[in-house]
N, C-alpha and C positions, 0 to 999 in steps of 0.2 A: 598569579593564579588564585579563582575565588575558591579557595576551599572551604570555606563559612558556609559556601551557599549549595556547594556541593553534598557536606554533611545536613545542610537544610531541606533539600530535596530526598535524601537518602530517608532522611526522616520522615517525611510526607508520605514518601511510596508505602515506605513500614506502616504506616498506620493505615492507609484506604489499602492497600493488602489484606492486614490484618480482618479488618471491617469484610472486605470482600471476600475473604477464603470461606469466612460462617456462610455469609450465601451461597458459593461456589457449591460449600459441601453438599448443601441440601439439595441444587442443583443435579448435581456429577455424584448423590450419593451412590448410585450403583456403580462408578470405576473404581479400580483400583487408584488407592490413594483419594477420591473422594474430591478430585478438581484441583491436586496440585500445584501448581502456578499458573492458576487462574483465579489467582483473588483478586489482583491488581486488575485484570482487563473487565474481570464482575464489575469492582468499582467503578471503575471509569465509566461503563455501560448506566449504572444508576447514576452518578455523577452527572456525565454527558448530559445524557438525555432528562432527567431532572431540571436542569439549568437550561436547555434548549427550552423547555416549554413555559418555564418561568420568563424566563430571559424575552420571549413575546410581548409580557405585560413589565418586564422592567429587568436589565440587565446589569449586575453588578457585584455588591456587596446579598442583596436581598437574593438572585440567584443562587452565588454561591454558598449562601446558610442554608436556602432550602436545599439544596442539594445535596450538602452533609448530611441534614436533617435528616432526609430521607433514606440515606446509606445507614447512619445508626439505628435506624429505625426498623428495617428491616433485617439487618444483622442482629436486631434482638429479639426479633419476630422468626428468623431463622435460630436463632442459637439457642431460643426459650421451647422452642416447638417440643412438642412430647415425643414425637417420633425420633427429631435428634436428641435427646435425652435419652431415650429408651436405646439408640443404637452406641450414644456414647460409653455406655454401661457397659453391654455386651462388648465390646472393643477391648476395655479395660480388662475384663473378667475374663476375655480370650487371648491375656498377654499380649496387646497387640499397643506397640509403644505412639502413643501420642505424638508429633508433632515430628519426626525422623524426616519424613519426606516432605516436609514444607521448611527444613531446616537446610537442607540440599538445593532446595530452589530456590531459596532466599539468597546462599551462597553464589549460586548461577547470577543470578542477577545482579549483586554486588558487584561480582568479577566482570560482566557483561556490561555494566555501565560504567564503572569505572575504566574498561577498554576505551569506549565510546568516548567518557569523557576525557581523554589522553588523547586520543584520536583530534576531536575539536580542540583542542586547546591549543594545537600549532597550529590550526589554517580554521580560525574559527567565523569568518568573515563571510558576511550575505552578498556576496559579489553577484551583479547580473552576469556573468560571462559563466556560460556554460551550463543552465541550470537555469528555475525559475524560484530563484532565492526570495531576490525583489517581491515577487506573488507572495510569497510564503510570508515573509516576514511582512510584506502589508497588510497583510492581514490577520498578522496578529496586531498591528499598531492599529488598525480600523476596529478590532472588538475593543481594545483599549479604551478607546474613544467611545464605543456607541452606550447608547442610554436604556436601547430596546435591540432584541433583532426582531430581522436578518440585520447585519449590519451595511451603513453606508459602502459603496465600491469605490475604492481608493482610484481606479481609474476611468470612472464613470461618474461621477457626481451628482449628487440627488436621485440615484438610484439604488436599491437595495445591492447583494451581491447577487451573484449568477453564477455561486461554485460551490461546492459540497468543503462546507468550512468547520467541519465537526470536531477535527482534529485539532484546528487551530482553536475551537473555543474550549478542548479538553485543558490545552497548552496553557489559553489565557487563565483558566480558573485553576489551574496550576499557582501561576506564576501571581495570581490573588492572593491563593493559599499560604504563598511561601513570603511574599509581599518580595517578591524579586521583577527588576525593571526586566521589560519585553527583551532589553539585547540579549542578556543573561539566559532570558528563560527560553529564549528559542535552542538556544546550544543543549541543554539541561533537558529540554522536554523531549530534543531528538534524543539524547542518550537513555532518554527513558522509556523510549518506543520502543526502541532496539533490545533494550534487556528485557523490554514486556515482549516482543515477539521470540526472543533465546530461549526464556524460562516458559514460556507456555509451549513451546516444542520438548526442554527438556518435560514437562509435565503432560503432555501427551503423548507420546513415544514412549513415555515410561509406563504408563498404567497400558497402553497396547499391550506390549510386550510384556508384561506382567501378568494380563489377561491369558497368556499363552504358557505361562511359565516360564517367561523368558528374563532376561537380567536386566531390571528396570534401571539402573544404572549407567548400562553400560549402551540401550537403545537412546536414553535421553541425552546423553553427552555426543552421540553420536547425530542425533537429529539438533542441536547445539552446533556442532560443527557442519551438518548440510546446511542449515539454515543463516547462521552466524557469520561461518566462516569462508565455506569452500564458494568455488566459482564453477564457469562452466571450461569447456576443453580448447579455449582459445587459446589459453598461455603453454598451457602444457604441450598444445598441438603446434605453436611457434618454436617453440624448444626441439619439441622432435622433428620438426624439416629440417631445422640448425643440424642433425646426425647424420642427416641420410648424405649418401655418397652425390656427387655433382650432380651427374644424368639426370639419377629419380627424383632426388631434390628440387632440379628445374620444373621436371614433367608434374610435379603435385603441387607444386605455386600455382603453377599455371592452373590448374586443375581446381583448386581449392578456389583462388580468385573469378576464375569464370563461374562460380556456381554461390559467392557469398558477396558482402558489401564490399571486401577488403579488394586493395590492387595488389599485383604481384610484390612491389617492395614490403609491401603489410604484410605481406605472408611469410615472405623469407628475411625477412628482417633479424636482425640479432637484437640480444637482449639488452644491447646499449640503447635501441631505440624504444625501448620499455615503453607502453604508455597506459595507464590506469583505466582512461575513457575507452582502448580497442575491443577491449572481451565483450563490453555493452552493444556495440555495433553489428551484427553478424548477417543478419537476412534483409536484405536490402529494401529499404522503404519503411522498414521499423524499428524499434529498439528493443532490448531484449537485456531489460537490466533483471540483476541480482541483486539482494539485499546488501551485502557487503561492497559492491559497487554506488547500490543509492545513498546508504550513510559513509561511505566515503567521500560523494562528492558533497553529500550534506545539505540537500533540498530538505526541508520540514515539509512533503509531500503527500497527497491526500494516499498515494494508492502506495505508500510504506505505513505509513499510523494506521491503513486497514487491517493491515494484516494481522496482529495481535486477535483482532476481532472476530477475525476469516475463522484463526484458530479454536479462539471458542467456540465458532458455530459448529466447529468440526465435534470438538467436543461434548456438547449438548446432542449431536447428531449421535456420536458415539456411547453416549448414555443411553438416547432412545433403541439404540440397535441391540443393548444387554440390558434392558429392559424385559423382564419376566412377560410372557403375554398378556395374565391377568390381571398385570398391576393398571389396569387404564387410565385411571386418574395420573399417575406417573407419566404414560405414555402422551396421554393428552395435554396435559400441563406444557412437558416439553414439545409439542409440536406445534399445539396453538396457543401460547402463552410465549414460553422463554423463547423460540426461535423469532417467531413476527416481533417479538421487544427489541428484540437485538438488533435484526433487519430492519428498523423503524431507525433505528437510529444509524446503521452503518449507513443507511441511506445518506446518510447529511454528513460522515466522514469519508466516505468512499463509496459512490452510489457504482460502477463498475461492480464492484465484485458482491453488489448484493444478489446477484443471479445465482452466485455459488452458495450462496446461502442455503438458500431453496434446497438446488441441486444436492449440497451434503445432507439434506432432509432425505430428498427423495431416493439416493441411494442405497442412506444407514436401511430405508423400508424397503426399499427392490431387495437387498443383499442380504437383508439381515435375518436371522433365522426364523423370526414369529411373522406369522398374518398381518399385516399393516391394515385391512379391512376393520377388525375391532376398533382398533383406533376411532375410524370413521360413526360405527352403528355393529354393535354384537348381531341385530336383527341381519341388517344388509352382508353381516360376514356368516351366519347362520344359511341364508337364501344362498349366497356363494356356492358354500361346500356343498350343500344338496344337489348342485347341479354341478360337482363335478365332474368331467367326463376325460379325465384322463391326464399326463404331466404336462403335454404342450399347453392343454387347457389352463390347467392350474399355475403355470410359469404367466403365462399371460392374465391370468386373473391376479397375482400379484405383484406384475408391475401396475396393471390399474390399479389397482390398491395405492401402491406406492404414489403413482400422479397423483389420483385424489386427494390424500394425505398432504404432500407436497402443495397442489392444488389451492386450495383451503389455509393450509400456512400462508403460500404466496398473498390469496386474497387478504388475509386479517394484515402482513405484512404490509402491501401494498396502500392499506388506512392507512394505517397510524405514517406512511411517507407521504401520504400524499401532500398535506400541506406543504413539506418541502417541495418536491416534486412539481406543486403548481407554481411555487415562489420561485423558484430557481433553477427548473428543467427547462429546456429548452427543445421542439422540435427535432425530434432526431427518429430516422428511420433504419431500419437493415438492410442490407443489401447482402447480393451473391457474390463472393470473389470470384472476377476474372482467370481462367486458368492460369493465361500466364504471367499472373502475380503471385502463383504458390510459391511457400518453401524450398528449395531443395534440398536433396537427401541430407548432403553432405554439410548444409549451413546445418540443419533442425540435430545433425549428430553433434557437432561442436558446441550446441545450447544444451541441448539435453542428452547427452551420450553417457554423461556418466550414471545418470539415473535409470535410464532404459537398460542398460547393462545388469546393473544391479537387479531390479526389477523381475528381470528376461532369467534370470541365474536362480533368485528366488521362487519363482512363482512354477517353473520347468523343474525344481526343485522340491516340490511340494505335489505335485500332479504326476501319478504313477503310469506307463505307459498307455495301459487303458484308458483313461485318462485325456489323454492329450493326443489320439485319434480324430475326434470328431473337432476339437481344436486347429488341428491342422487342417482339416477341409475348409475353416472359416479363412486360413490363415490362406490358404492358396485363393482364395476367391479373394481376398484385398490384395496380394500381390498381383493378378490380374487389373484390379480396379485401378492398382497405381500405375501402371507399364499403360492403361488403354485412355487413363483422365487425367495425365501428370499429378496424380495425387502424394504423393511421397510420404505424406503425413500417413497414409493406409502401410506404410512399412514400418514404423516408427510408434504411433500410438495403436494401430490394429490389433497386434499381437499380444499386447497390455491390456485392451478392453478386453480382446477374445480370452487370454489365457486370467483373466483377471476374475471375468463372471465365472467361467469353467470352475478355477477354485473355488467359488463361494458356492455354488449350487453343487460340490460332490459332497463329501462326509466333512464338510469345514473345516479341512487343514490350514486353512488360514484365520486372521483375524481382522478387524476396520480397519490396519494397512492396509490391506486391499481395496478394500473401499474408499480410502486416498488416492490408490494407484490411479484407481480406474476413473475418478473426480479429476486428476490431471492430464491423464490422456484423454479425456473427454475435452476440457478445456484446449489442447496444445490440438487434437482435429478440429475443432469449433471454429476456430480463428483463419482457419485455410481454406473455408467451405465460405464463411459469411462476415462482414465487415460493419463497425456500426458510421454511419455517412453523417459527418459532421467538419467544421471549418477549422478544428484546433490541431488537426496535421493534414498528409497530407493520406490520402486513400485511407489501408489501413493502421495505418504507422500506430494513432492512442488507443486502438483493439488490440492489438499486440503488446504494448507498452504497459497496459493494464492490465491484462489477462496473465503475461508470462509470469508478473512478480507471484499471482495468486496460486500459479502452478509451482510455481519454486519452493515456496513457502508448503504446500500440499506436500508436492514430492518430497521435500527435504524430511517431513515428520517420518514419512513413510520408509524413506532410504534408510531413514535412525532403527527403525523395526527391523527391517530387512535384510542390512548388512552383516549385521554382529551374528543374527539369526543364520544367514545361510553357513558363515562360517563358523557359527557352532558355537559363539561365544556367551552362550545361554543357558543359563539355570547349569551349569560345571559339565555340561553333558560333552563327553567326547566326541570325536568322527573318528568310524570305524578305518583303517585302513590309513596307512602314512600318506600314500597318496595325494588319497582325499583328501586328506587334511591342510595338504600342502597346497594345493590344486585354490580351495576356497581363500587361505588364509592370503593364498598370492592376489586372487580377484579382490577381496578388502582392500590389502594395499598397494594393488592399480588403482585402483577409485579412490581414495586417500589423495593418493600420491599423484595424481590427473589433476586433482580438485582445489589444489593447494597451491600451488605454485603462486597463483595471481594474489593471495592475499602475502607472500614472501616477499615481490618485486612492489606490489604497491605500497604497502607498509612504509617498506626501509625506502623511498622513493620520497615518500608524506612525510615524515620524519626526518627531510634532510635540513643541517644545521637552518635556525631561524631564530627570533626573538624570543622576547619575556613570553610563557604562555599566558594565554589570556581564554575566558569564554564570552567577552563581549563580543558577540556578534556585528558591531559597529565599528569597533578601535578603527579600523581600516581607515575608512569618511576624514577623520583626521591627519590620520597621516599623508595619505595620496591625496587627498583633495580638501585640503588646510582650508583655500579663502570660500568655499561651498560648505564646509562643513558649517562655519557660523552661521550661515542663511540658513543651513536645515536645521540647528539648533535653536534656531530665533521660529521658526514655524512649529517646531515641535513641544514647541515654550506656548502655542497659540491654544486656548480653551476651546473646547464643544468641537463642531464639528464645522469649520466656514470652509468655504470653495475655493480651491486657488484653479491659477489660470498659469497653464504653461505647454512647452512646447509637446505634441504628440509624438509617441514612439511610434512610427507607422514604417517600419522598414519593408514592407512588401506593397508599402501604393507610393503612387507620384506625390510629391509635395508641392507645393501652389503653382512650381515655376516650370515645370516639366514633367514627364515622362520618366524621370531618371526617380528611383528610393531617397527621397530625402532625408537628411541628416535630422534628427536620431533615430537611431533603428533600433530594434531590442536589441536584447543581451550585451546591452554595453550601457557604461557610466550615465551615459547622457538621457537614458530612456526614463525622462518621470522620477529624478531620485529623491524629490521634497515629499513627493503624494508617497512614496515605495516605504519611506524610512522616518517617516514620520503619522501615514495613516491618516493624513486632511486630502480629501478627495479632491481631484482635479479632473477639469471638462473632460479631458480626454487622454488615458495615457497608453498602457499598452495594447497592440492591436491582438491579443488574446479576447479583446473584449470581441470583435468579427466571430467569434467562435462561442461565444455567451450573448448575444444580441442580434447577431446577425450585419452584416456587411453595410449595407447601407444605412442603419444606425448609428453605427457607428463612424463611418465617413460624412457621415452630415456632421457628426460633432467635429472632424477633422476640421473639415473646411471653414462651421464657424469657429474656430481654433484662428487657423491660420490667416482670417479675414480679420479678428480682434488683434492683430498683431502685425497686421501690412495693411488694412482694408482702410475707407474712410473715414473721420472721425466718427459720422454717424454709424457707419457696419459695429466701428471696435462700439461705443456706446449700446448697440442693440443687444450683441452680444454677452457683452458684461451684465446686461441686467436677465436677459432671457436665462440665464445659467444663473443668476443670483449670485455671480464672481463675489471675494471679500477680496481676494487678495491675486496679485499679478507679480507673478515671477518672470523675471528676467537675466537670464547665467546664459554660461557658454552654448549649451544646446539647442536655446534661443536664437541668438545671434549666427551658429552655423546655419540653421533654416532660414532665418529669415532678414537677416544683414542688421545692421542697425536697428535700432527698437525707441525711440523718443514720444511715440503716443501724441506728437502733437496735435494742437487742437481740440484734446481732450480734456474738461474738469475734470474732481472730484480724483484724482489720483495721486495722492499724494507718497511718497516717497519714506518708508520706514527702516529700513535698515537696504544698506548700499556699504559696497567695497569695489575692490578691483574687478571681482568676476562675476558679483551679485549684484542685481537690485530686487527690490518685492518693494510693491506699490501697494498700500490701503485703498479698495474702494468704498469713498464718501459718495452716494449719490451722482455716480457719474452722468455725465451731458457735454453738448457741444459747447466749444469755445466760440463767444460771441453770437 
């Protein structure tokens, strides 16, 4: 186990923390707490994006100085400011102890990465099978390698990439920082995602809930555990069919499986057939992971590295929402300034979930208690109120307000991506979902049941009968919409939006939990209504797959507010009546006790007897694939950046000889593992690239593939120089496609390192023999 490198990273986080909390504070100075465990995701935020624009004109050593550069620089541009002097005074003078709540999340995160990195150290291996490791970790090996970005595409050659790589370049300037090799630093930078997303939940949950007079403590550990820990109602709800008596047993298999992905034995299965991957699967035709599912299985993932991010935007939203009316500069700053920065750059780690960005803009201003118009022009919110003429009026003149606002961020947003955007977007449109490819009730409960509960318990809780009259007429007109447009999602998220806004527009017995709420049932209707039409699954499988984690992450801060809240476990305050008491504290722990189950059986499942722990991400290559590892170790030994030539992963087209998927197919050994784990690009490798370039792009490179490697002397010849081939690899995954491999009749190919299962050929100037 590298523990050297372990407390080497420990020490990295501590100090761009550190650097990053002074900015945070001046950010998030109107929360409670002043941006708690958000120093780390600030940093990164100037880091990242720092180095993304350097990294243009040269990426490296010179990237990542200015990048530092630039974080101490403003961290002493924040920390010298006369305002933060002036409030660090008053702080002092009002008994209010320095550093208690960044002393808490510091703790959080230590415990949360050290999990993490416990976690990786018995199965710490970038295995293609099941997951897009391979992706991941090639490209961290491909920023390794590059001199400028965007960086070369390890499975496209002499092309930039075509994927939102923000996170891997956070990783690689990590892994610069700490001078730790890529295997090391992939395991290490995913552990440090996961503690940057833990503690910036316990740090926003807490200042909510403290906002209200609630136990900041006791909401952050709680949203800690939604976030971290808990899962959704699969396992728990596998457990309880294992109870039920024969009959009904049979009747709810059936039942459950006719309306989710699962077959009947999935359903009634017992706990010996445990499986880690099931609770991810649920609504057929997507996937519906959780956090503690995705860093289980341990992709270094663009749409899990967002989420830290998602967070802060939440929290930047949350500043502007307590936000004084008069402060404008404050208000302005964080609308068109800190949100469009943020979203400039989430764009290049997780271009998905920058729509939520926006959207927790436009909300904190629909929901939040001041005029969102100021923001805009005092003038144009002056001319506003004069023509008041009444609430409808005025409710609608502050959600325009609010678009506007939103509006306006998205545009400033929208620059500072676009250059990614042009470099690496790709044609994509929206589309209407089919009806009969909605959810069902009963899948969208087993995903989200346990937060809708909670949620449903809270918010009915906070709303006096008066109150939740005119609520209910909303709520009978989407129970209508569902019964008449297979909507299911209108039972499920309606009730949340409806009873969500109701709260915020009576005497505000709620607080920006609710404006999480109602940010994720917005997200979880969005997804059943409309699909984004793209070749990288199938319908809307990566609308859902990218949407759900960002609601998870939402809802979880939210549940952390909400729960300990309803059941009273806030600021000492009692509940009147034994009852009651009992009543709530039993609903807590259902929802505990629902949500937990699956992090029990996978754990002690992950954890079964195994070897030395290790955080190389590599070890593997050697052991299971002895005579392949020296050929990847001899190319990964190769300077700059030359082209190899090997066989294509195309598991979903015919290969030269037929109709039938030829051999290699993704998700296995043989797809591209020299270009995957080593970062020297090759003509063509996985067919992820149909989904980044488009289909016939990418099959042209196929076919000259498979032509340089069956075709005539003159084809392979055209070939090798059309692509600027250095190098030609020849191992098992070759030879399954395409039988024997001899090149005859080919110059200029000389033969550099060969064993039993390898060769790789140097190309000198190739041409025909004779």
């Amino acid at each position: 186990m590298e523990y050297g490198l372990v407390l080497r990273w420990l020490v990295a986080y501590a100090v761009l923390a550190g650097l990053g909390r002074v900015v945070a504070a001046r950010l998030l100075s109107t929360l409670p707490g002043r941006g708690v465990g958000f120093g780390l995701p600030t940093a990164l935020v100037i880091v990242g994006t720092t180095a993304y624009w350097v990294g243009h004109l040269t990426f490296g050593p010179a990237a990542l100085a200015a990048s530092v550069a630039v974080l101490v620089a403003l961290a002493l541009v924040a920390g010298l400011d006369r305002d933060a002097l002036r409030d660090r005074r008053l702080r002092l003078a009002a008994g209010v102890r320095p550093g208690r709540r960044s002393v808490e999340a510091a703790a959080v995160f230590v415990v949360a990465f050290g999990a993490l990195v416990v976690v990786r150290a018995v199965d710490p291996a970038v295995y293609p099978v099941g997951g897009e490791k391979f992706l991941d970790f090639g490209l961290l090996k491909a920023l390794d390698r590059a001199g400028s970005l965007p960086p070369e595409d390890m499975w496209f050659a002499g092309e930039p990439v075509r994927y939102y790589y923000g996170g891997h370049l956070v990783t690689a300037l990590l892994a610069d920082l700490t001078a730790t090799p890529t295997r090391y630093a992939y395991n290490l930078s995913l552990a440090g995602f996961y503690a940057t997303l833990v503690t910036a939940a316990y740090g926003l949950a807490g200042a909510v809930a403290h906002e209200r007079a609630g136990s900041w403590r006791a909401a952050g550990l709680a949203a800690a555990f939604f976030v971290g820990v808990a899962s959704n109602l699969v396992t728990a709800g596998r457990l309880l069919v294992g109870w039920l008596p024969g009959s009904l047993r049979a009747d709810v298999v059936r039942a459950v499986a006719a309306r989710t992905r699962y077959s009947a034995d999935t359903v009634g299965g017992s706990v010996d057939t445990f499986s880690y991957w099931t609770a991810s699967r649920v609504v057929p035709g997507t996937i519906n992971e959780f956090p503690l599912f995705a860093w289980l299985n341990g992709d270094l993932h663009a749409h899990m590295m967002g989420t830290p991010f998602l967070l802060l935007a939440a929290a930047l939203a949350f500043a502007l929402y307590r936000t004084p009316p008069g402060d404008l500069w404050r208000r302005r700053r964080l609308a068109f300034l800190a949100l469009p920065l943020l979203a400039g750059f989430q764009t290049v780690v997780d271009t998905w979930s920058v729509p939520s960005v926006f959207g927790l803009l436009f909300l904190a201003a629909a929901l939040g208690p001041s005029d969102p118009w100021p923001i805009l022009s005092r003038r144009l919110a002056a001319w506003r109120r004069d023509r008041s003429t009444g609430p409808l009026a005025d409710e609608l003149a502050h959600l325009g307000g609010a678009l506007a606002v939103a509006g306006v961020a998205g545009v400033l947003g929208g620059v500072l991506s676009l250059p990614f955007l042009l470099g690496a977007g790709s044609g994509r449109e929206v589309a209407l979902l089919d009806a009969a490819e909605r959810s069902s009730l009963p899948a969208l409960l087993l995903v989200h049941g346990a937060f809708v509960v909670t949620f449903l318990a809270y918010l009915l809780d906070r709303l006096s009968v008066d109150r939740v009259v005119a609520p209910l007429v909303g709520l009978g007109a989407l129970g209508l919409l569902a019964a008449t447009a297979n909507l299911a999602v209108a039972l499920l998220a309606g009730p949340l939006l409806v009873l969500g806004w109701a709260a915020c527009r009576t005497d505000r017995p709620v607080g920006f939990e609710t404006v999480l709420i109602v940010a994720g049932a917005g997200l979880v209707g969005l997804v059943e209504l409309v699909y984004v039409v793209e070749q990288a699954g199938p319908l809307r499988m990566n609308t859902v797959f990218k949407t759900y984690m960002q609601v998870w992450v939402l809802w979880g801060v939210a549940a952390g507010v909400a729960l300990p809240a309803f059941a009273r476990w806030v600021g000492g305050v009692s509940v009147p009546g034994t009852r009651s008491r009992w009543l709530r504290a039993g609903l807590a722990v259902a929802v505990v006790a629902a949500t937990v189950p699956y992090a029990g059986l996978a754990l002690s499942a992950h954890f079964a007897p195994g070897g030395e722990p290790t955080l190389d991400a590599t070890a593997f290559v050697e052991r299971e694939h002895p005579e392949e590892a020296a050929a990847i170790a001899y190319v990964d030994d190769l300077s700059g950046r030359p082209t190899l030539l090997s066989a294509p992963a195309t598991s979903r087209y015919p290969g030269p000889g037929g109709d039938a998927p030829a051999p290699p197919g993704m998700y296995s050994w043989d797809s591209s593992p020299a270009a995957s784990l080593t970062g020297v690009p090759t003509v063509a490798g996985w067919h992820h690239e149909v989904g980044y370039r488009g289909r016939e792009p990418y099959l042209s490179r196929v076919r000259g593939v498979d032509d340089a490697y069956t075709g005539s002397p003159e084809r392979t010849v055209d070939v090798l120089e059309a692509y600027g081939v250095d190098y030609v690899w020849v191992g098992p995954a070759e030879r399954a496609r395409y039988g024997p491999v001899a090149f005859d009749g080919v110059d200029g190919l000389t033969p550099v390192f060969e064993n039993e299962a390898v060769t790789i050929y140097r190309v000198d100037d190739p041409q025909v023999d004779g």
